[in-house]
N, C-alpha and C positions, 0 to 999 in steps of 0.2 A: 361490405363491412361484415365481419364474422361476429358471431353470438358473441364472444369476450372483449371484443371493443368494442361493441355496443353498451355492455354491462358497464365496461371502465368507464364511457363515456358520462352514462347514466348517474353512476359512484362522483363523478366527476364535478358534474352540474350540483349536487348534492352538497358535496364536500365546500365547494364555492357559495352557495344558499347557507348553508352555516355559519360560512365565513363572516358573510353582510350582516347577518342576524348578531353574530357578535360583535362588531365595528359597531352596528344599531347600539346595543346592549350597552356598551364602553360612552356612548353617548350619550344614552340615556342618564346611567351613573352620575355622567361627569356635570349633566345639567341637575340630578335632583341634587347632587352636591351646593350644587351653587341656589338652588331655593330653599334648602335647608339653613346655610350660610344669611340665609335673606330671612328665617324664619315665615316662607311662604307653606305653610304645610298645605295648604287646597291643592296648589300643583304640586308640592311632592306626593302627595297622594295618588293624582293621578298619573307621575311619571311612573311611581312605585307599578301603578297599574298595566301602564304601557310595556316597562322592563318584563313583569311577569308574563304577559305575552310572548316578548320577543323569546326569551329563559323556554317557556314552551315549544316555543317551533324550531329554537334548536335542540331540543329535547325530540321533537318528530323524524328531523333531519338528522342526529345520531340514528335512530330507531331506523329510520328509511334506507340509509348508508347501511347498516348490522344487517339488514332482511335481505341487500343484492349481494353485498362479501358472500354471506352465507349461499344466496344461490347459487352466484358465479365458480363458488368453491365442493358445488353438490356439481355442479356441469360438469367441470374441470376433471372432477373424480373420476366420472361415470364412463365407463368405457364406449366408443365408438361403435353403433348397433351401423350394420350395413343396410 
């Protein structure tokens, strides 16, 4: 497997770790909704706490994905040394 499928692969796994974290995130919503509805604020509190987590790690997983584009596009550039 060559250095740029490796990288894509990488980009790849990434891209999909974000994806779950936002499925997470959309779930999380959809229940503090529903304890807010209930006037339970103890657990929306602590859903509020869990979203903000998730809101982070895909905030890392952007950041992680932006540092391999950027490498795989400094590879890509660089001429072929013999």
């Amino acid at each position: 497997m060559s250095y740029i499928e490796e990288m894509l692969e990488e980009i790849l796994k990434l891209v999909y770790r974000e994806y779950r974290e936002i499925v997470e995130i959309e779930r999380l919503t959809c229940e503090l909704e529903e304890r807010l509805n209930h006037s339970d604020r103890k657990s929306a509190n602590l859903i509020l706490e869990m979203r903000q987590s998730e809101m982070e790690r895909v905030s890392q997983a952007k950041r992680a994905i932006s540092e391999l584009l950027e490498l795989s596009l400094i590879h890509i550039s660089e001429p072929t040394r013999p």
